[in-house]
N, CA, C and O atoms as CSV, one atom per row, in Angstrom:
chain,resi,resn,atom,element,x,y,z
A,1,UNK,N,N,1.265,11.234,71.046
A,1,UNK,CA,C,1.727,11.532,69.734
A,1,UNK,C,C,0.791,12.526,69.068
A,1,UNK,O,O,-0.186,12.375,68.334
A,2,UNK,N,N,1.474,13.706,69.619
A,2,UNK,CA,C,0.024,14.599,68.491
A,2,UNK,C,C,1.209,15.050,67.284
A,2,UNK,O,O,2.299,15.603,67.427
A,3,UNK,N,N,0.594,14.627,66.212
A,3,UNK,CA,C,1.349,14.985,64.923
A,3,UNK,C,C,0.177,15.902,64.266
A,3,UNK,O,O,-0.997,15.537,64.327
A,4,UNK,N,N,0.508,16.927,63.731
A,4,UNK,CA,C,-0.337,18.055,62.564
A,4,UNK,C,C,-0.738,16.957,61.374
A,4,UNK,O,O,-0.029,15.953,61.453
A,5,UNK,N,N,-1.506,16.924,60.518
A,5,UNK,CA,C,-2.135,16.625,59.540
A,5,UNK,C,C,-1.212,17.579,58.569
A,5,UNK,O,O,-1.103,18.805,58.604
A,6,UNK,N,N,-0.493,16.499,57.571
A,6,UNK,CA,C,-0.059,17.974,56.358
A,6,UNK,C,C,-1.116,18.322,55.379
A,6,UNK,O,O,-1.790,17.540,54.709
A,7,UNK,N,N,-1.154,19.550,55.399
A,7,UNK,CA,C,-2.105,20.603,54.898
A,7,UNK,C,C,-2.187,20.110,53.405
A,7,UNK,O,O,-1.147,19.939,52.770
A,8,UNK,N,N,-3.315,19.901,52.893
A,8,UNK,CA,C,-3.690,19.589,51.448
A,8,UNK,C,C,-3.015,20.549,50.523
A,8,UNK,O,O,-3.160,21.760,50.688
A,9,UNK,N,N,-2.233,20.029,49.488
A,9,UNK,CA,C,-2.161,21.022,48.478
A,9,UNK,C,C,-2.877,20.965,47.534
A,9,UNK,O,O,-3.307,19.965,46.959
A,10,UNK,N,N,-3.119,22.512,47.227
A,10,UNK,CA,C,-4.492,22.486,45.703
A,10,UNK,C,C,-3.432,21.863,44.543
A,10,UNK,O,O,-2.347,22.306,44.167
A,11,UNK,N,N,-4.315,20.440,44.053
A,11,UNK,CA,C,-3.395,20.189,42.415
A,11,UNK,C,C,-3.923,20.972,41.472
A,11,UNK,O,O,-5.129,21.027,41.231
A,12,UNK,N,N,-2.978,21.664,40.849
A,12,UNK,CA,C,-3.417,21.910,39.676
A,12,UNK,C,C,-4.467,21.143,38.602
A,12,UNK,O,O,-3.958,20.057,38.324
A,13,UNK,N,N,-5.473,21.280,38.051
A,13,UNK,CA,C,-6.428,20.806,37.093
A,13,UNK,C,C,-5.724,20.916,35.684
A,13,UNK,O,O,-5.167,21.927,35.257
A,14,UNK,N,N,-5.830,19.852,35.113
A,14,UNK,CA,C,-5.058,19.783,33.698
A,14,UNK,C,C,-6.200,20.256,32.686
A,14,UNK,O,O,-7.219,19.732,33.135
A,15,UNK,N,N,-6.502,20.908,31.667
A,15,UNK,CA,C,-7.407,21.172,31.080
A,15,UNK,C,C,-8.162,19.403,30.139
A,15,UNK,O,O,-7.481,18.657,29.436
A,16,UNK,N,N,-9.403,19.247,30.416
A,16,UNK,CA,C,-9.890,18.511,29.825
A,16,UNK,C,C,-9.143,17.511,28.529
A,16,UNK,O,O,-8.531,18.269,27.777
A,17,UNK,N,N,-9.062,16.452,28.203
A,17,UNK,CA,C,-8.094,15.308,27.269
A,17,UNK,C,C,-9.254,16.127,25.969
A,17,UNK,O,O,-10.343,16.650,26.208
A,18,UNK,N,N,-8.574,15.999,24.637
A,18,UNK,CA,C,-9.362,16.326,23.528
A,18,UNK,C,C,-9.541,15.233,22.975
A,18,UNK,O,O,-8.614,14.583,22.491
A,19,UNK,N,N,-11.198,14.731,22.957
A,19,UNK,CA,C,-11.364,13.978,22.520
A,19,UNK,C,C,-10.865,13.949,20.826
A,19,UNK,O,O,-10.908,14.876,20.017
A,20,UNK,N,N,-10.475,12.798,20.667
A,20,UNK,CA,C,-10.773,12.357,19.257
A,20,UNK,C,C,-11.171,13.129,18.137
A,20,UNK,O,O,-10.424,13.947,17.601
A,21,UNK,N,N,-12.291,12.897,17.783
A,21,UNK,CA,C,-12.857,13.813,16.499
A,21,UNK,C,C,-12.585,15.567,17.227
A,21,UNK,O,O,-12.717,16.291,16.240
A,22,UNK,N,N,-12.402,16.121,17.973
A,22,UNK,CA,C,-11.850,17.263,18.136
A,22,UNK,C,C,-10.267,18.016,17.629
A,22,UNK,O,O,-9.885,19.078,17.137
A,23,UNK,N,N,-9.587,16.505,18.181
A,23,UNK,CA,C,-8.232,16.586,17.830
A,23,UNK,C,C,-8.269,16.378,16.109
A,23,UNK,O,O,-7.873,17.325,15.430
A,24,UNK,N,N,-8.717,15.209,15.470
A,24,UNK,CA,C,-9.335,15.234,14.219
A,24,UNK,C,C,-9.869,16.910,13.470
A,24,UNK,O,O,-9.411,17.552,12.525
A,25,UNK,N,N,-10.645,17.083,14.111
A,25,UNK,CA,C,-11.145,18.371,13.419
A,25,UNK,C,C,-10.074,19.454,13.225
A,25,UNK,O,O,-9.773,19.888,12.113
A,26,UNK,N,N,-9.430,19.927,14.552
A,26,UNK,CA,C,-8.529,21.286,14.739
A,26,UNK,C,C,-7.559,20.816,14.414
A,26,UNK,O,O,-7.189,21.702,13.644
A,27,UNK,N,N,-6.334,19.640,14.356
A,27,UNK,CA,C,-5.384,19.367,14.469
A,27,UNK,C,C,-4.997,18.766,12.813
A,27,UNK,O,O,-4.233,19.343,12.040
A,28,UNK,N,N,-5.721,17.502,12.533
A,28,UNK,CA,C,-5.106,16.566,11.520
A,28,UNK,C,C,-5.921,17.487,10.541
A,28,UNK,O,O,-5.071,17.917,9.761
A,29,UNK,N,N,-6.849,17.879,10.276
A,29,UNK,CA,C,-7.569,17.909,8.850
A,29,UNK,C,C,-7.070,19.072,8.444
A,29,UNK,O,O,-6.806,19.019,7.243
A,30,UNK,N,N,-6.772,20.328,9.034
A,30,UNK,CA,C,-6.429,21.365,8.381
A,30,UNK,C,C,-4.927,20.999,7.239
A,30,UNK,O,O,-4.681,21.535,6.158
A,31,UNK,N,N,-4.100,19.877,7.993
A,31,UNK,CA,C,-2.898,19.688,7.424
A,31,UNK,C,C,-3.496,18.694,6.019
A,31,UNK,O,O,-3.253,18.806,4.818
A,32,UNK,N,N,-4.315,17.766,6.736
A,32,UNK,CA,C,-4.382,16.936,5.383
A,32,UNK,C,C,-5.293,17.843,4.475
A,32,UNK,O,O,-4.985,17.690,3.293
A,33,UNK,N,N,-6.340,18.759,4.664
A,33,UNK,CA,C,-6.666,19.545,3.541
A,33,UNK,C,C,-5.374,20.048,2.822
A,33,UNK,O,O,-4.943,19.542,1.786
A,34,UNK,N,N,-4.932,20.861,3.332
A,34,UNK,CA,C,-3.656,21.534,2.545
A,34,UNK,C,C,-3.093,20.703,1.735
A,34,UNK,O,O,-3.066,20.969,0.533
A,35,UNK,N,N,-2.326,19.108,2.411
A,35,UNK,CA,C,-1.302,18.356,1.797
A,35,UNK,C,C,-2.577,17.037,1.129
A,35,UNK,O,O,-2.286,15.842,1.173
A,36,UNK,N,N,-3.612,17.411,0.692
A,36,UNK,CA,C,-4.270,16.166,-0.048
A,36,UNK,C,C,-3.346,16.057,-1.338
A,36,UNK,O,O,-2.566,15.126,-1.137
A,37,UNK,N,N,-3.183,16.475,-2.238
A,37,UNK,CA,C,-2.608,16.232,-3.298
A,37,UNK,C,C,-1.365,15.303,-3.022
A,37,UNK,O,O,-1.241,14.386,-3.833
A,38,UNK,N,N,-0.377,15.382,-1.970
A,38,UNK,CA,C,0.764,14.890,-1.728
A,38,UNK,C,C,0.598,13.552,-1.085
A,38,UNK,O,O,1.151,12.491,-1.375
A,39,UNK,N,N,-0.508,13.887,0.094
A,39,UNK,CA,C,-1.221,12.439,0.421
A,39,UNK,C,C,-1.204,11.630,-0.675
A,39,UNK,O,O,-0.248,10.866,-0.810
A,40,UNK,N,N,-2.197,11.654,-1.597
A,40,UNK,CA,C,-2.749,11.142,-2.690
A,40,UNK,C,C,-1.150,10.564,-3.667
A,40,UNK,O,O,-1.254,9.403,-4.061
A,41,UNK,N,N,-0.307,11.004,-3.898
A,41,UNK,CA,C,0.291,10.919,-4.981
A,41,UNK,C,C,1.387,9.967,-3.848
A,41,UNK,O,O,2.004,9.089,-4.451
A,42,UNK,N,N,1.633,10.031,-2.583
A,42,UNK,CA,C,2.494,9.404,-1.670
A,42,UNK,C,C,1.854,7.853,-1.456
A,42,UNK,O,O,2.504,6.807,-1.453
A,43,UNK,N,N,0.775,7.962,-1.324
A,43,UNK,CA,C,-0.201,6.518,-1.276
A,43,UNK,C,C,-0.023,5.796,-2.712
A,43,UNK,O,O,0.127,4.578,-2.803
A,44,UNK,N,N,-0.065,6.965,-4.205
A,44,UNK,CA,C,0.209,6.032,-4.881
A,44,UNK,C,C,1.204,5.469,-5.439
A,44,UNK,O,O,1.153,4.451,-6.129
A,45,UNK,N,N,3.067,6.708,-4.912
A,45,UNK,CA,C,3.883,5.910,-4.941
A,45,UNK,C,C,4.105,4.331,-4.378
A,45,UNK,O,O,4.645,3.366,-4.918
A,46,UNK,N,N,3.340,4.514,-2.827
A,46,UNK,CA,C,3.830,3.385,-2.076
A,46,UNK,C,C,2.987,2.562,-2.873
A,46,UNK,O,O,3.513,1.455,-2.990
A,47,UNK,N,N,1.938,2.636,-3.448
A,47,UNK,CA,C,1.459,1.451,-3.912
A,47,UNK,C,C,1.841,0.702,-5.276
A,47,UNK,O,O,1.478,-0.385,-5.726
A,48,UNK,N,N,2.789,1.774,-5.811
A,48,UNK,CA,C,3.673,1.346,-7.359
A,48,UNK,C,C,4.514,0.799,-6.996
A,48,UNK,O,O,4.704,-0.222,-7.656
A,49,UNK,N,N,5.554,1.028,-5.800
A,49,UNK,CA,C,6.894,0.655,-5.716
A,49,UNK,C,C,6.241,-1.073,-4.709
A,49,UNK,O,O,7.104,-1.947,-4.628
A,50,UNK,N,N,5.232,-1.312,-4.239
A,50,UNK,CA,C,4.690,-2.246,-3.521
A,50,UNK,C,C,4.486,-3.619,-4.580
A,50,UNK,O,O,4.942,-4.754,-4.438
A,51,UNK,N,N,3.704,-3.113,-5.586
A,51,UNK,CA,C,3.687,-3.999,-7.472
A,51,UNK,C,C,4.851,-4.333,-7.634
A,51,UNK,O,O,5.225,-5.484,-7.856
A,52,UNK,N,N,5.613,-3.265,-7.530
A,52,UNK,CA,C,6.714,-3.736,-8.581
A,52,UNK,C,C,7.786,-5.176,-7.447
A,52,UNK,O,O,8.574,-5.987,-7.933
A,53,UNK,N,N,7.434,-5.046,-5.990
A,53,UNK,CA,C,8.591,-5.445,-5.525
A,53,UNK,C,C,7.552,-6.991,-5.626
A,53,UNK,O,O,8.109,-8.064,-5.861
A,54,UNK,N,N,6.080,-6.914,-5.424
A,54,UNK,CA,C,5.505,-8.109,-6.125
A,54,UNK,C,C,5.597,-8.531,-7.139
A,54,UNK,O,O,5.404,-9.747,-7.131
A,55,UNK,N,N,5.981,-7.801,-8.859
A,55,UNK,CA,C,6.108,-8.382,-9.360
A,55,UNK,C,C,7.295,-8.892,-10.117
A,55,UNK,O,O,7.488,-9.422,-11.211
A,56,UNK,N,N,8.112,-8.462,-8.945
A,56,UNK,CA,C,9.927,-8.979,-9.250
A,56,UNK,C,C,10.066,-10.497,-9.638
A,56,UNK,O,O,10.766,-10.894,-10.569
A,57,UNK,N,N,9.577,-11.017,-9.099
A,57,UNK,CA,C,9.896,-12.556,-8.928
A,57,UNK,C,C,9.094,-13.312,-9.883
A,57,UNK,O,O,9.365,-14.485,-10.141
A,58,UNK,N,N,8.136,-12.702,-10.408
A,58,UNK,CA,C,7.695,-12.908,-11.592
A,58,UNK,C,C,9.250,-12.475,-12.899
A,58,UNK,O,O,9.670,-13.218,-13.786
A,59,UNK,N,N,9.627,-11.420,-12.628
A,59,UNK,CA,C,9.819,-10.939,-13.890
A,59,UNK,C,C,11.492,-11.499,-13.944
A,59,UNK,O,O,12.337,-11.447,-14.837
A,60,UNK,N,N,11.517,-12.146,-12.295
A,60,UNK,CA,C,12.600,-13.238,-12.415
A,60,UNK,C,C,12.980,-14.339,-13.303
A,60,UNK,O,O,14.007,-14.624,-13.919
A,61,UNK,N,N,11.473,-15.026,-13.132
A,61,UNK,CA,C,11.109,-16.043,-13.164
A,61,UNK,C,C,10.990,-16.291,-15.055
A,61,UNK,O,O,11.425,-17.308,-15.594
A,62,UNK,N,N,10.387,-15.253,-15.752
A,62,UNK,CA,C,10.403,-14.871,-17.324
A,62,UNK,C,C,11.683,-14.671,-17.624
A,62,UNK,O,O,12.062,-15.133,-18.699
A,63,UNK,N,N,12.492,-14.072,-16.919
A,63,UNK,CA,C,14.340,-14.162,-17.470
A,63,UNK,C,C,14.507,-15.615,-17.381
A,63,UNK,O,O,14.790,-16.213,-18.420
A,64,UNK,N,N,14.375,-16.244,-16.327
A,64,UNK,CA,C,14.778,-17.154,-16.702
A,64,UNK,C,C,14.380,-18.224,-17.662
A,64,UNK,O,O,15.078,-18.871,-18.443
A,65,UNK,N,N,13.043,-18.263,-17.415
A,65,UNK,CA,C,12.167,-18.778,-19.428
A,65,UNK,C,C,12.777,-18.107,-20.558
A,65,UNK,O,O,12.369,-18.347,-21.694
A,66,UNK,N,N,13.396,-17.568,-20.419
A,66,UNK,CA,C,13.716,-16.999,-21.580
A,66,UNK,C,C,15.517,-17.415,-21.645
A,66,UNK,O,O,15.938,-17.989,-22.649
A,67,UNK,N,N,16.189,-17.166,-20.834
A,67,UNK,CA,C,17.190,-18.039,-20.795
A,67,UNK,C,C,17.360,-19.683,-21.155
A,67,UNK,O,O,18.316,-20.308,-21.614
A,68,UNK,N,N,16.002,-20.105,-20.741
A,68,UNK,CA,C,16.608,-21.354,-20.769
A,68,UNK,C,C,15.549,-22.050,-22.361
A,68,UNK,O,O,15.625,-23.149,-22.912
A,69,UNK,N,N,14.634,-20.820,-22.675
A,69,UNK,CA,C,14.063,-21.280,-24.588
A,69,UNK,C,C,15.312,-21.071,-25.378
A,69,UNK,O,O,15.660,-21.916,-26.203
A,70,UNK,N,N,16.135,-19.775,-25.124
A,70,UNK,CA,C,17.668,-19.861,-26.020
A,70,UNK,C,C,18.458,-20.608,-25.729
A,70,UNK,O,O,19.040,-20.970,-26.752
A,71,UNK,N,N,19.062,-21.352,-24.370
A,71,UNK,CA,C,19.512,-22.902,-24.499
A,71,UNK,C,C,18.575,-23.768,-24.881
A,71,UNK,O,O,19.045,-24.898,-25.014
A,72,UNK,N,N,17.568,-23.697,-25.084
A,72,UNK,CA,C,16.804,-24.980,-25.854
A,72,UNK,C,C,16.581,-25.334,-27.037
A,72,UNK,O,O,16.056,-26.388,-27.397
A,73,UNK,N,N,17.166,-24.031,-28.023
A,73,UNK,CA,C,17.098,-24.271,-29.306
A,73,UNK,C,C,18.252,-25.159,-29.749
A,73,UNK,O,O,18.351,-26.075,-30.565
A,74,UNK,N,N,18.900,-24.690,-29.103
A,74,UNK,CA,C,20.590,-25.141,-28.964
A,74,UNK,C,C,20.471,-26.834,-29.226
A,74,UNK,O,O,20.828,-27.560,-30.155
A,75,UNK,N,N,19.866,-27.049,-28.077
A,75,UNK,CA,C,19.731,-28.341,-28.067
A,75,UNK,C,C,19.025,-29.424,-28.665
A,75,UNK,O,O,19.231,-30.634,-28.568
A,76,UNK,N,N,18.079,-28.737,-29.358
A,76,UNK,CA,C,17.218,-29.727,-30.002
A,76,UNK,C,C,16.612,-28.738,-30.832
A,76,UNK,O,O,15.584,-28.154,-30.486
A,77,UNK,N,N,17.064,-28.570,-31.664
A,77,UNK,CA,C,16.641,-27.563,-33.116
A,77,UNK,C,C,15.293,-27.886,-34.094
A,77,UNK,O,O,14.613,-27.210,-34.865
A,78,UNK,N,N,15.286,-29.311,-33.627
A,78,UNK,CA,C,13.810,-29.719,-34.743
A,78,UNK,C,C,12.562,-29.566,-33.677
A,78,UNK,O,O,11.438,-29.389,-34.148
A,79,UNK,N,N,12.701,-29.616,-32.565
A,79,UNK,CA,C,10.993,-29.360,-31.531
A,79,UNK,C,C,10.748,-28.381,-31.622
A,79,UNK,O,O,11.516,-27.419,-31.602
A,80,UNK,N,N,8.963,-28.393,-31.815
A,80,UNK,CA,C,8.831,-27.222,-31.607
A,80,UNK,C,C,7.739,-26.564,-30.347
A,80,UNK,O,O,7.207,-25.505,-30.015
A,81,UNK,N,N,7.842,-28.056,-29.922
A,81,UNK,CA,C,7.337,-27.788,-28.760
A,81,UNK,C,C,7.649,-27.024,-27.588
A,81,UNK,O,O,6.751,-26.586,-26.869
A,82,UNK,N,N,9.532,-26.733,-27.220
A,82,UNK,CA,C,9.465,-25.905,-26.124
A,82,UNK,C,C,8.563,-24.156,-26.214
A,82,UNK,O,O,7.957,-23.567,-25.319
A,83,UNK,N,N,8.751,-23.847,-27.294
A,83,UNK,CA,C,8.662,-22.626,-28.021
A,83,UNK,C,C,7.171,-22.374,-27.420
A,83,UNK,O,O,6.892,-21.434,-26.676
A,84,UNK,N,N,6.288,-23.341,-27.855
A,84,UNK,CA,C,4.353,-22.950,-27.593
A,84,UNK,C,C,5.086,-23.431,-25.975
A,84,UNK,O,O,6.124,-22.792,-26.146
A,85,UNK,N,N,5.185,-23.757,-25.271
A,85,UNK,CA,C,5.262,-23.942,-24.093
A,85,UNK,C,C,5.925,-22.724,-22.995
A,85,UNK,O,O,5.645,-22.512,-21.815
A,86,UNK,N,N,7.156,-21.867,-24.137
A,86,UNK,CA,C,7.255,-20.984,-23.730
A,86,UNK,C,C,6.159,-19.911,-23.655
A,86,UNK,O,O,5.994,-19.267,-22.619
A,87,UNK,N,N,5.342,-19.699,-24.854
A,87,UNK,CA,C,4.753,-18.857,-25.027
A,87,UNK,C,C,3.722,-18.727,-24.295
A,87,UNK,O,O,3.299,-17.581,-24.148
A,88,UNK,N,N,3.061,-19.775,-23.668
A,88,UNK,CA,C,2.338,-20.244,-22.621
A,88,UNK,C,C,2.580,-19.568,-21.109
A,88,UNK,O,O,1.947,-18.955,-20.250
A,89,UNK,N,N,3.641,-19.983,-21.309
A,89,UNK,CA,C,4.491,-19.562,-19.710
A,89,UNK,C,C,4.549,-18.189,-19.843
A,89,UNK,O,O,4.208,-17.516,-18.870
A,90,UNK,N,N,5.020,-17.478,-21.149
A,90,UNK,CA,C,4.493,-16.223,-20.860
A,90,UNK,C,C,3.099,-15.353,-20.705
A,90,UNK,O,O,2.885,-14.307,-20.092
A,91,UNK,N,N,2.313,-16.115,-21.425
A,91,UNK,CA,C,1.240,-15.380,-21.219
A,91,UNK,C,C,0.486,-15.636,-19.591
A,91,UNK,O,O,-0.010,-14.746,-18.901
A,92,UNK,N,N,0.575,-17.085,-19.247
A,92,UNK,CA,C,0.232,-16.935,-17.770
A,92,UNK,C,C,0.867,-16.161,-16.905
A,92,UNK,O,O,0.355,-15.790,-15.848
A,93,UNK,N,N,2.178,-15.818,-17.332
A,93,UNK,CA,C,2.949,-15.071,-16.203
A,93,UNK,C,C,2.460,-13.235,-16.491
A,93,UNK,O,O,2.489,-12.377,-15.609
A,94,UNK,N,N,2.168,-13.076,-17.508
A,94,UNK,CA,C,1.348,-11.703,-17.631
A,94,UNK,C,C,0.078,-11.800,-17.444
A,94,UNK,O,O,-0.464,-10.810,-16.955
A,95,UNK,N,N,-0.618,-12.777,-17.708
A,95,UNK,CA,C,-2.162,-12.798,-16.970
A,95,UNK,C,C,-2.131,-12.830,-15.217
A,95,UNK,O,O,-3.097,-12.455,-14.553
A,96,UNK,N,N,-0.873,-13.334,-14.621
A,96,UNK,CA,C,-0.988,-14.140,-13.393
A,96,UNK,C,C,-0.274,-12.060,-12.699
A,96,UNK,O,O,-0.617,-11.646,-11.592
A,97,UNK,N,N,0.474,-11.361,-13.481
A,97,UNK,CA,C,0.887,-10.073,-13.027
A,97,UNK,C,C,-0.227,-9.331,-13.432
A,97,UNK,O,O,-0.758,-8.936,-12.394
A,98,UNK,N,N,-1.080,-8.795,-14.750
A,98,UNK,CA,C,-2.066,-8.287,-14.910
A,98,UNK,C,C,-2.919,-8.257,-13.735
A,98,UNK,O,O,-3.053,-7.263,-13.020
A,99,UNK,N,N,-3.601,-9.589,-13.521
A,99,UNK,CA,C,-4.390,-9.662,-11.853
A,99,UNK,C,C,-4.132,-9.322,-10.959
A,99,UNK,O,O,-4.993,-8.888,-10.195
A,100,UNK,N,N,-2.526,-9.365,-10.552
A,100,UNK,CA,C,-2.497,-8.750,-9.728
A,100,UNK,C,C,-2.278,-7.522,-9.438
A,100,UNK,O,O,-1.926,-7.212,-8.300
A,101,UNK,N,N,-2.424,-6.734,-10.280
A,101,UNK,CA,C,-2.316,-5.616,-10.317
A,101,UNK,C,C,-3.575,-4.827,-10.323
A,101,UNK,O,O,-3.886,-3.809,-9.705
A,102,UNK,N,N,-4.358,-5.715,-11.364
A,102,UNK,CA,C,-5.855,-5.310,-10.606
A,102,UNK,C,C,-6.388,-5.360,-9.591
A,102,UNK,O,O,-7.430,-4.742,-9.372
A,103,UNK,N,N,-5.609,-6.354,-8.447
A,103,UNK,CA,C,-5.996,-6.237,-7.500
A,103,UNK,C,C,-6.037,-5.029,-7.026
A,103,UNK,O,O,-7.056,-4.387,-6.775
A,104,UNK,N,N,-4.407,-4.534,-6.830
A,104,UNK,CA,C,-3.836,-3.870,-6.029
A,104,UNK,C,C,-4.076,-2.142,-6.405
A,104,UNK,O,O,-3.878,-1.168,-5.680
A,105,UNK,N,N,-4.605,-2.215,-7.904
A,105,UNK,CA,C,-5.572,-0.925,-8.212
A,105,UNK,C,C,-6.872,-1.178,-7.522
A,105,UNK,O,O,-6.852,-0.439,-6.538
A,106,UNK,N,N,-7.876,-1.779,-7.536
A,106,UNK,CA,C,-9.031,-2.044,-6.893
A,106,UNK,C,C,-8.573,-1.762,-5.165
A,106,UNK,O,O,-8.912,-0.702,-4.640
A,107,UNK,N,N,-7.958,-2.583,-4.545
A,107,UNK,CA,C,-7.603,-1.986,-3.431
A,107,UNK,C,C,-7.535,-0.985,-2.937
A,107,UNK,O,O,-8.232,-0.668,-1.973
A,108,UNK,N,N,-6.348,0.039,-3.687
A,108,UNK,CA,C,-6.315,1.229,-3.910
A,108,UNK,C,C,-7.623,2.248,-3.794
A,108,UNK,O,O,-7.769,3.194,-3.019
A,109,UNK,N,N,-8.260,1.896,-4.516
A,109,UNK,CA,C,-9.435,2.607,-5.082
A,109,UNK,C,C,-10.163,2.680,-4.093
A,109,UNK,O,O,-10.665,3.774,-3.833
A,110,UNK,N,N,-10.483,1.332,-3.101
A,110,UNK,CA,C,-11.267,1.066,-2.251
A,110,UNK,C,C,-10.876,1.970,-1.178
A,110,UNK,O,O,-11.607,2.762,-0.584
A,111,UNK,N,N,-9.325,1.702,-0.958
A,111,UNK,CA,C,-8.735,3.252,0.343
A,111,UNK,C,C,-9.233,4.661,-0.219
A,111,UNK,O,O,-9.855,5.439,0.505
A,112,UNK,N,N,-9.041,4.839,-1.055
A,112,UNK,CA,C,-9.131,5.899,-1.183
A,112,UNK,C,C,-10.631,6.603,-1.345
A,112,UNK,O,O,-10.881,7.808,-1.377
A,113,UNK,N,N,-11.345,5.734,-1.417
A,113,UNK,CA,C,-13.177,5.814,-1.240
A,113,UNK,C,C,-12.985,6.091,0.186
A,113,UNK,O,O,-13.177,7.185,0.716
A,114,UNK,N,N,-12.510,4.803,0.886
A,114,UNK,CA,C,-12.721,4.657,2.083
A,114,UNK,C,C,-11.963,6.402,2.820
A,114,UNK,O,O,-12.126,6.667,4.011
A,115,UNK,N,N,-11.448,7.050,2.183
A,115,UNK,CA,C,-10.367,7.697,2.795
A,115,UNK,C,C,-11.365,9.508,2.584
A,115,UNK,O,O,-11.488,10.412,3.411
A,116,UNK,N,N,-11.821,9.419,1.344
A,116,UNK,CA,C,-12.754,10.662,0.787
A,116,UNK,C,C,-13.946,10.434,2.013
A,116,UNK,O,O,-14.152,11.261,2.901
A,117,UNK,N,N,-14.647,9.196,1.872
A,117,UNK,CA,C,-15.797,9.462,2.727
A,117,UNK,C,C,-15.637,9.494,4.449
A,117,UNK,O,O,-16.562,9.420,5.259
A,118,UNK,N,N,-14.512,9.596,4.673
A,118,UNK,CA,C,-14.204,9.577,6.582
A,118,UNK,C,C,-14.070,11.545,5.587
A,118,UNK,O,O,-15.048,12.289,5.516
A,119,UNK,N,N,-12.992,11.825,5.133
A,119,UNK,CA,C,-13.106,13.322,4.980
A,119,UNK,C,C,-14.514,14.140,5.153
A,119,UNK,O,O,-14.834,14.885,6.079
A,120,UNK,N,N,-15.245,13.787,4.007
A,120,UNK,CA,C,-16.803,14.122,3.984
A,120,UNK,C,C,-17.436,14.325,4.577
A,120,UNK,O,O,-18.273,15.221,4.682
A,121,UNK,N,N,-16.962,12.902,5.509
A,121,UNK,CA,C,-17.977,13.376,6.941
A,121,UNK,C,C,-17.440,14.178,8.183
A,121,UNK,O,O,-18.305,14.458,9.012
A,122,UNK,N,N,-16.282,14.553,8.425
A,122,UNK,CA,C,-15.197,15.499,8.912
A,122,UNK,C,C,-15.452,17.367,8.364
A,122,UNK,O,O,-15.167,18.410,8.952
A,123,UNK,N,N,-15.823,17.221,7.592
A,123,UNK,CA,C,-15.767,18.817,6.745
A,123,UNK,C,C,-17.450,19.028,7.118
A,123,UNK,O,O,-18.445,18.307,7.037
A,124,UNK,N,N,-17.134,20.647,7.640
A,124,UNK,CA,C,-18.541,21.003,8.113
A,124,UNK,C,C,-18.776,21.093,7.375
A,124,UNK,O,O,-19.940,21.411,7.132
């Protein structure tokens, strides 16, 4: 059995993988320099329309306190207790949305630190 050996073919060499912070440098930053402003204002839509869908169920929850203090007068006209109880319920339910909204500004704030200083150190 004499069989030939098939003859090696030369593979082509793929040019070197770009690392990371290369692809970073030439590729992503020139775009996000240009589009920072849009970045910026897109991060803080998503983070308004993000509040608000958190604080739906809150602002559910106050319709319905408030629905059910105008059936309560109805019903018992001399207390005046539901009334401070409402008023209660509202103010926790705006202290309990206030917070969280500070959160979700503080958060914010924190990306966007976090987001300037990766730039900073990216820009020759």
């Amino acid at each position: 059995m004499n069989r030939k050996a098939p003859k090696k073919v030369p593979v082509a060499r793929r040019p070197a993988a770009v690392t990371e912070p290369e692809m970073v440098q030439e590729e992503i930053m020139p775009f996000v320099l240009r589009h920072e402003d849009e970045i910026v204002n897109y991060i803080k839509e998503k983070a308004i329309k993000e509040t608000m869908k958190s604080l739906a169920p809150l602002l559910q929850k106050l319709e319905e306190a408030v629905k059910q203090q105008e059936a309560a007068p109805a019903a018992s006209p001399s207390s005046e207790v539901p009334a401070m109880n409402y008023e209660e319920q509202l103010k926790k339910l705006q202290e309990a949305s206030t917070a969280k909204l500070r959160q979700k500004e503080i958060k914010i704030v924190d990306r966007m630190n976090k987001l300037n200083a990766r730039f900073g150190n990216l820009r020759p």
